[in-house]
Structures are given as C-alpha cells and as structure tokens.
C-alpha positions in Angstrom: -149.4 -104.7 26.2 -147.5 -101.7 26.8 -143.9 -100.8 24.6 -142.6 -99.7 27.6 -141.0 -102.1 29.9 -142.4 -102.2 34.2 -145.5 -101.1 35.6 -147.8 -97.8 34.5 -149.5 -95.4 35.8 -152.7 -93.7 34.2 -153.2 -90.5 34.3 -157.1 -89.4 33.3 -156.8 -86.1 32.5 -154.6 -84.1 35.2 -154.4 -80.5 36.9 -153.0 -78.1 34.5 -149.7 -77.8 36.1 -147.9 -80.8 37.7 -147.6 -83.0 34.9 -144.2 -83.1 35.0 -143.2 -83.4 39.3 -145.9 -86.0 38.8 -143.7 -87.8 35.9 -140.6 -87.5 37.8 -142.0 -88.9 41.0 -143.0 -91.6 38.7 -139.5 -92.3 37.1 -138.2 -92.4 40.9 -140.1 -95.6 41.2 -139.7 -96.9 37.7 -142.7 -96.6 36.5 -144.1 -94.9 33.6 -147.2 -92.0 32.8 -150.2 -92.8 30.5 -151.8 -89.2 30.5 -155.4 -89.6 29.0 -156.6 -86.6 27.6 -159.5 -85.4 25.1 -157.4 -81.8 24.7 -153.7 -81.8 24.7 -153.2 -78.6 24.7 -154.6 -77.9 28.0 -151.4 -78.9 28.8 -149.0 -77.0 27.0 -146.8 -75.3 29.6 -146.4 -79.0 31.1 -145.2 -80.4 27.9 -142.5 -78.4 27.5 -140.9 -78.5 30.4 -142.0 -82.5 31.4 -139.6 -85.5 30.7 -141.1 -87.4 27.8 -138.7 -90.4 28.0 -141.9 -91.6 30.8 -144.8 -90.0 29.5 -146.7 -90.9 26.9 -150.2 -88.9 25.6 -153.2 -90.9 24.2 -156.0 -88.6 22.7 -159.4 -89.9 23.7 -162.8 -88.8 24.8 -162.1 -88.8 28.3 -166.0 -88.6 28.8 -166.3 -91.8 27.9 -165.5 -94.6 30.5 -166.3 -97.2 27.3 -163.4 -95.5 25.4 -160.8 -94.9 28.5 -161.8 -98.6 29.4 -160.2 -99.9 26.3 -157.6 -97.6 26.0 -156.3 -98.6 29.2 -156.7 -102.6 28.1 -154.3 -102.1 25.2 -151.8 -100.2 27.4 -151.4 -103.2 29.7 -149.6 -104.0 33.1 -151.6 -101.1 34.5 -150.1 -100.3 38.7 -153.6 -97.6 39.2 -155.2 -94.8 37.7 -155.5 -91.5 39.0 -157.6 -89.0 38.7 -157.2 -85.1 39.9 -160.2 -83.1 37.7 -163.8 -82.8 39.2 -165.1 -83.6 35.4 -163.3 -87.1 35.0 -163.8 -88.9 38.7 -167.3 -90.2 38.5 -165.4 -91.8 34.7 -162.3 -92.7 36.7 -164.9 -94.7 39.2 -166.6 -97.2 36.6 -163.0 -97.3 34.5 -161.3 -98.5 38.5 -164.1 -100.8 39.0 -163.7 -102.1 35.1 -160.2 -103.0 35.3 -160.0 -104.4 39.3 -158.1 -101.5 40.4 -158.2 -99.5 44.1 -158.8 -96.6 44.8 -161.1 -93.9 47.1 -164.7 -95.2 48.0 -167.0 -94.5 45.4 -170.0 -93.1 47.5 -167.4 -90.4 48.7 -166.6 -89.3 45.3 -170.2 -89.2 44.2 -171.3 -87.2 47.0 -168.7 -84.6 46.4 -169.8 -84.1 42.8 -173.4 -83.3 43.8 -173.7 -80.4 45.8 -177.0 -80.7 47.2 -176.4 -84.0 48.5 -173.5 -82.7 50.4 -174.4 -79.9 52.1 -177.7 -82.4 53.0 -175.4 -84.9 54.6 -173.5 -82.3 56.6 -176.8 -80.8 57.6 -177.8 -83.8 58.6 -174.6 -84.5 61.0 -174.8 -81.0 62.1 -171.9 -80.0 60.0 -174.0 -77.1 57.9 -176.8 -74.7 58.9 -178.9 -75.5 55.7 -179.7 -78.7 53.9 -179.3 -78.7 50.1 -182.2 -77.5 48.0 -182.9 -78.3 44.6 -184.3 -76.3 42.1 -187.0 -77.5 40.4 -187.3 -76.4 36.6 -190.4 -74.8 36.9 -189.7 -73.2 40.8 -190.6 -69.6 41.3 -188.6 -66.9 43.0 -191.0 -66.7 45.7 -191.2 -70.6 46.6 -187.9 -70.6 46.5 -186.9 -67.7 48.3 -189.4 -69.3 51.1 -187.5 -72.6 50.9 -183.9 -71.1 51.4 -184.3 -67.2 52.1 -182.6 -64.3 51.4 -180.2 -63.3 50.3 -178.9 -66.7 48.8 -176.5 -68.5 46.3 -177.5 -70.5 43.2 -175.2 -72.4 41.8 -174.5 -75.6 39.4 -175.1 -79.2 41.8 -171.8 -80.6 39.8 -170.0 -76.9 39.2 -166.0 -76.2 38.9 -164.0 -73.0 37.7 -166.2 -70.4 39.6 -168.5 -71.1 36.8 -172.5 -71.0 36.9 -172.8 -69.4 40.2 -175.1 -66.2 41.2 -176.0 -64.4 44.3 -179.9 -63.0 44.7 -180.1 -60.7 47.0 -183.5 -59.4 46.6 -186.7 -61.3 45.2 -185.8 -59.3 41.6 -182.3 -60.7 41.5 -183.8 -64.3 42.5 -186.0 -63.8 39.2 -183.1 -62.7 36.6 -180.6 -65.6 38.3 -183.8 -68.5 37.4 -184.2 -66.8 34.1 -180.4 -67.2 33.4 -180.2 -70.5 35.1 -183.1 -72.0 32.8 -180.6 -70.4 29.7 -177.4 -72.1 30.8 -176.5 -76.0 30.6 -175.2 -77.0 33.5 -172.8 -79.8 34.1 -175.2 -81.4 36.8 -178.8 -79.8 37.8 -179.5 -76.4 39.5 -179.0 -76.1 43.6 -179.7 -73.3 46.3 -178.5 -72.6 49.8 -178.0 -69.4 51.5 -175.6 -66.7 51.1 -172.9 -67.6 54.2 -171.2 -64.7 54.8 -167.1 -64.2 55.6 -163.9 -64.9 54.2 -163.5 -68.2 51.9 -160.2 -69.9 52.8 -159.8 -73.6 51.9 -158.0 -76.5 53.2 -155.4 -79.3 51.7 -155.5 -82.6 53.1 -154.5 -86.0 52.5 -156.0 -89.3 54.0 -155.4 -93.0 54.1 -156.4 -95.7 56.1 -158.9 -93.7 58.4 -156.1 -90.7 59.4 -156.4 -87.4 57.6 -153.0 -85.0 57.5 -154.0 -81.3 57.2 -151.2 -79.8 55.1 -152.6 -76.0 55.5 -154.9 -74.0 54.5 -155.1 -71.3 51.5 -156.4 -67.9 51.5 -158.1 -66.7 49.0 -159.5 -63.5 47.4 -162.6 -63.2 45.1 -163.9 -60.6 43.2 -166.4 -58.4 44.4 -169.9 -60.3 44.5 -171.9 -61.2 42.4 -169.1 -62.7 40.3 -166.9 -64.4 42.8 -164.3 -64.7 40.5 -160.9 -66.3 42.3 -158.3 -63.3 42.1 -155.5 -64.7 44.1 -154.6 -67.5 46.6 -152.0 -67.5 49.5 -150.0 -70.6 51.5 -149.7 -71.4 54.3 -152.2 -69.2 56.2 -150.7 -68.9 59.8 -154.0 -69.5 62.0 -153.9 -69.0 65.9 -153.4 -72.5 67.6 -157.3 -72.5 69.1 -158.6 -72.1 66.1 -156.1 -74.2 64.0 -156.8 -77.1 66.7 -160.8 -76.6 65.8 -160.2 -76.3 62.2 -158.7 -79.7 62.2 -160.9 -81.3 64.0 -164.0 -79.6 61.9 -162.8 -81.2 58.5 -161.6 -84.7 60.1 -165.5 -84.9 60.9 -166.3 -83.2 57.1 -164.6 -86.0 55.5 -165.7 -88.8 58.1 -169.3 -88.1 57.5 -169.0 -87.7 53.5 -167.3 -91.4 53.5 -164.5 -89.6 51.7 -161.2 -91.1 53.3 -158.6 -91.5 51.1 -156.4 -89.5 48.4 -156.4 -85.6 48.6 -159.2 -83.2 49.3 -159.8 -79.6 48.9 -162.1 -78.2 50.4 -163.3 -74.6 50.4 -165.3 -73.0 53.0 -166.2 -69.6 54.9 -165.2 -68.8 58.0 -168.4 -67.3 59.6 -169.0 -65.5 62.8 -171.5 -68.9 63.4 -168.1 -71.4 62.5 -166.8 -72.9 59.1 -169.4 -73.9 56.2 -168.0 -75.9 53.5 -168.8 -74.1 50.0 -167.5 -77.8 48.2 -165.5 -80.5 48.1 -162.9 -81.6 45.4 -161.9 -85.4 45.6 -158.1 -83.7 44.6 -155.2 -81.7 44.8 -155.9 -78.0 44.8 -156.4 -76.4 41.4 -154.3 -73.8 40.1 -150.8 -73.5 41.7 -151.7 -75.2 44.7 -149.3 -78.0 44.3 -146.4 -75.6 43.3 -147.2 -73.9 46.2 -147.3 -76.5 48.7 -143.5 -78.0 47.1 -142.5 -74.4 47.6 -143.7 -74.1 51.1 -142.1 -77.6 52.2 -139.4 -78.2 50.0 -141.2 -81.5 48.5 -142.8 -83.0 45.6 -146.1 -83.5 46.8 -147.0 -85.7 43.8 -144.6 -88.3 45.0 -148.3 -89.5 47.0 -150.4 -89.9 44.2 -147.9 -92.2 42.8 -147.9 -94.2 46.8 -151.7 -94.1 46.0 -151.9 -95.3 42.9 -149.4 -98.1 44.2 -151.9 -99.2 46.8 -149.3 -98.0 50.0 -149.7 -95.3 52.7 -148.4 -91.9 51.3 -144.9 -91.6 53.1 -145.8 -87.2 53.2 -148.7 -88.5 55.8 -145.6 -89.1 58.0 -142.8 -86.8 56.3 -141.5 -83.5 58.9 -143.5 -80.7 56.7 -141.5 -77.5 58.0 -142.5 -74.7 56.2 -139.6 -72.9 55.3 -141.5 -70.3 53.0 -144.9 -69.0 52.0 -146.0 -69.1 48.8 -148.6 -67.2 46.9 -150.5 -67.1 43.6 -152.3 -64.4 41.7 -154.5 -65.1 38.0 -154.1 -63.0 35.5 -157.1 -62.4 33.6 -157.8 -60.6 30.1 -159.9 -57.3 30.4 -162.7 -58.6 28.2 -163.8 -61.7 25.9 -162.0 -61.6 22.9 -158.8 -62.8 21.3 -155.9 -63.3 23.4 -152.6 -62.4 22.0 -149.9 -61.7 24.8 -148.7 -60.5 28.1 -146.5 -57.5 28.3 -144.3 -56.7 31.5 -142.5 -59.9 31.9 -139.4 -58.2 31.4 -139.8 -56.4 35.0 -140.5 -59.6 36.9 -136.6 -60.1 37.9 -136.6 -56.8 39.8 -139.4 -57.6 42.1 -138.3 -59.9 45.5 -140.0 -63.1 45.9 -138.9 -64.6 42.8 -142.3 -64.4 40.8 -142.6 -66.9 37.7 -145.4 -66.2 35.2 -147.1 -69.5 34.3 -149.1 -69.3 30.6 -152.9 -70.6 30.7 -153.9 -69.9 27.4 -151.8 -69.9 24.0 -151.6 -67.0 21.7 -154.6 -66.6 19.4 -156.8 -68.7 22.4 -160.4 -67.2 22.1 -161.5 -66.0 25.5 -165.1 -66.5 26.2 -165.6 -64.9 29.7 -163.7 -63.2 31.6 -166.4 -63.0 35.1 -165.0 -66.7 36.0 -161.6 -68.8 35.0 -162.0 -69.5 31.9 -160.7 -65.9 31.9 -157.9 -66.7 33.2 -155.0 -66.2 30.8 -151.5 -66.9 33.4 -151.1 -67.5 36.6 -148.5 -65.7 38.7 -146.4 -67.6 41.7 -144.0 -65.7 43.8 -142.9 -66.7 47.7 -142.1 -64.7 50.7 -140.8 -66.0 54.3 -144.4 -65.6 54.9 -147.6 -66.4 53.1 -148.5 -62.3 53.4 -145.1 -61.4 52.0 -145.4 -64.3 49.1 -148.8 -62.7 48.1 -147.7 -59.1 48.8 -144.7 -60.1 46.4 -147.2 -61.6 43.9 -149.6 -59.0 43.6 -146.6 -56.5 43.2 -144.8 -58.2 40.4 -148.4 -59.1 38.9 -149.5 -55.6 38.7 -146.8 -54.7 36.3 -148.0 -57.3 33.9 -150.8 -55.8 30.9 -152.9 -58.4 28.9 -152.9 -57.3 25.1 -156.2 -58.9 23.2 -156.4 -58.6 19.6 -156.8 -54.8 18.6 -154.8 -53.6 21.4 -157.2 -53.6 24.4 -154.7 -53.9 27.3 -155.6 -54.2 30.9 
C-alpha cells in the first residue's frame, strides 16, 4: 500500500509536456500522481517545473504489462490509470483489465493502433475512399502498385512521430520504399493506401457517454514531401460555419464507427477537394504543445478531464463555456543534421518579439540526434499566441527564426 495518504492516480508513461497541469489538477482533488516510466528523462522540462510533493516516478519497463501490473499492486488504493502515448495503450488495456479498472473500450483502442484495420472500417462505412492494404513481405512493386495505385503512401500499421513513412510516386520509388521498408523494424507491420492529396489539419475531441465535444482543430505544416516532417502547428483554426458544421458531424461518425467513445482523440486528416480522409487516430491528447495550446486558447487546464476520467465521472470541460480568447501556435525546432546536440542560441531575442514566445527544450545537452527527416529531430519546441491562430503562428515562426541550433563542432542552422 501506498506512503501517501488518499486515492492515486497512475500515470503510464505521459505526453512530454503536461506533467505538471496534470499534477496540479490532481492536487485540486486530492489525489496523488504515480508517473510510470522506462526513461525519466523524457521528461526533464516537466520535472523541473512540476510539484513533486504529488508526484512520485517509478522506473520500469513500461513494455511490459507483467511488470506495470505489479508495480501498480504495491502502489495500492489505485482511483484509474491513464494513458496519453500511442506505444503504452494496448499495455494500459491488459494492466485496466488486470486490476478491475474503467476505462475506453478496448476494440476502439486496438483499432486505432493498426492502421490498416482502420482505414478498412471507415472504408467499409463509407468514411474513406480506400480500404487498408497490407504489405505482404515478399509483395512486389507492381502487385502492389495494382492493389493501391499511384502515387501512394507506405507507412508503419502501428507508426508515431512522423516516423517510417514514404511516398512512391512512380513504380522506381515504390521499389527503393519496399527495399527500405524490408531494412527497417517497424513498431507493427507494413501498410499502403494512396497518396490523398491537400492540407493535413487535425481535430481535438473529447467524448463520454456517447457525446463527443470538438474542442478545435489544428493546422499544421509539413515539410516538403517525401519526408513529411511536422514543422509547425496552429490553434484554433477559424473554419467557415458550413464547413465547421460538416466537420463535426464527419468525425462524430469517425469515432462512432471505430467504437472509440470515450477519453480524447486526435485525429489527423486531409482536407481533399473529394471531403476529409483521416491519416490516423491517437486514443489521446494531441502531442507536442497541443495541450498548452488549448489552456492558452481557453484559459483552462484541460488536464483537469483526465483526472474526471480516471475518476470514472463525465469530464466537466464537455460542458464548460470554451471562449477562445487567444490563438495559440507552435513551431519545432529541429537540429540541421544527426549528430551531437549541444545548444540553442538566440534565446536572448525572444522578449522582443510580440506574442510572448516561450522556448520549450526537447532534448538535453550532449543528446545524440539520430535523424533529423522526422521528430526525433526535434530538439525544442517554440509556443507563442496571437488574438488569432494566424497571428500566434506568424508570432511563432518570427521569434523561431531567430533561434540557431549549435551541434557539436559548430554546425549551426
């Protein structure tokens, strides 16, 4: 049983920002965080600025349901366990269904972590253009190009972080992408579907109890293909009422059909001159600076509803008056090439630019970067705000661009 006195929350891995909002929404209701993590230093922004008094970290293999299982036995008097990272819900399912506790249906959390069987289902409902298409691990570029057509997208069935993901244009690039697929481990297997052209947006929601709250929508840039690297993100995106009206109703269906009904979603799709296709869905919060954002925007602590989740009650910001007083925008700052990071310069001129921009660090000094054509590249992130979501990201790519990325022997971008 736990040292701390009350009720406790677990925490299985988390976002890498938010820790601490989610700690004092926590302390509001007396209860205390359990954050379960197999790297603690993932979260090293957080922990400085997060109230330890109600937080305590347990290193474990957070991989391992066997492992979290019993970690979670000897904490005791557990309230629920969340779960906000696309690598630890199918763990957070079996640990729930171990220890008795609540929480989202299972089938819709497993379908959102396999990519093929998603974009089947909505093709099925009439929600997507294309079924999902495995890859066999022997399948040709020709078969496959037959299957799908061309130009289209291969990407990892179970894939976060922009990683794993190429565009094949031609019946050439389809036979370099298999060649590299067959080189790379993926997290889940290889999947195909066609190129869907337009912008990529994505949208926030929450749901409980069979009603879904859209709490806007992000824009956001990518790099030029074939990388599709995220570059920066803006909130909230002001739509025109028609098509706000059918965007709403769009992803109420997305999320009916998928069985996934409860707790946040984020779900990114195009917006094509044929209507929206979903790209994925993430059983969680929005990555990055998402859920800075979204406080910024409305003046709230949006984690204040994971902690209503994980008590088992509807999430009072399904009902709270979300007047957006303020948009908010984000831009990642990446290093100019893999190497060894070793600082930002320019942080010094961030006061002068409007918007109040705040540099957030990703990576700690002396942090090997491995690739730099997806986010594991991604060194900071930069939030700013603007009485609009342009302005924010105007402000944020203004302050952002003053900002240089030093890696060791002085290459600077």
């Amino acid at each position: 049983m736990t040292k701390h006195g009350g009720r406790n929350v677990l925490a299985l891995e988390w976002l890498q920002f938010g820790m601490s909002r989610l700690v004092a929404a926590a302390a509001e209701e007396g209860l205390h965080v359990h954050l379960l993590t197999q790297d603690r230093s993932e979260y090293a922004y957080e922990l400085t600025v997060v109230d330890r008094d109600h937080l305590t970290i347990h290193d474990v293999d957070t991989q391992d349901a066997v492992a979290v299982t019993d970690v979670a036995r000897r904490i005791g008097d557990v309230a629920g366990l969340l779960s906000t990272t696309d690598t630890s819900s199918l763990v957070a399912l079996a640990v729930r269904e171990e220890l008795g506790l609540g929480g989202p249906e299972p089938e819709g959390i497993r379908l959102a972590r396999d990519k093929t069987a998603l974009r089947s289902c909505l093709y099925e409902h009439g929600l997507s253009r294309a079924p999902g298409t495995s890859v066999g691990d022997e399948e040709g570029a020709a078969r496959l190009a037959e299957r799908v057509g061309l130009p289209l997208i291969v990407k990892d069935s179970a894939g976060t972080s922009s990683e794993h993901i190429w565009l094949a244009r031609t019946p050439g690039d389809l036979e370099r992408v298999l060649r590299e697929v067959r080189e790379c481990s993926l997290r889940g297997h290889a999947t195909a579907e066609p190129y869907f052209r337009g912008p990529l947006y994505s949208v926030e929601t929450l749901s409980w109890g069979g009603h879904t709250r859209v709490l806007g929508v992000n824009s956001r840039q990518l790099s030029a293909p074939p990388v599709f690297r995220e570059e920066a993100l803006s909130f909230p995106v002001s739509l025109p009422s028609d098509l706000g009206a059918d965007l709403v109703r769009w992803i109420e269906q997305v999320l009916k059909v998928t069985g996934y009904t409860e707790g946040f979603a984020h779900t990114e799709f195009i917006m094509t001159r044929q209507g929206f296709e979903v790209v994925e869905i993430n059983p969680r919060l929005a990555g990055a600076l998402v859920g800075e954002a979204i406080g910024h925007s409305f003046d709230c602590n949006v984690y204040r509803a994971f902690i209503d989740l994980a008590l088992r009650r509807r999430p009072g910001l399904l009902d709270a008056p979300l007047t957006c007083g303020r948009g908010a925008a984000q831009v990642l700052v990446y290093a100019p090439e893999p190497g060894t990071y070793r600082e930002i310069t320019g942080t010094e001129e961030l006061g002068e630019h409007p918007g109040v921009p705040v540099l957030y660090p990703v990576l700690t000094p002396g942090t090997h970067v491995r690739s730099v054509t997806d986010q594991d590249g991604c060194v900071a992130m930069l939030l700013a705000t603007g009485a609009s979501a342009h302005l924010a990201l105007q402000n944020a790519l203004s302050a952002a661009g003053q900002l240089r990325v030093r890696m060791e022997g002085g290459s600077r971008v």
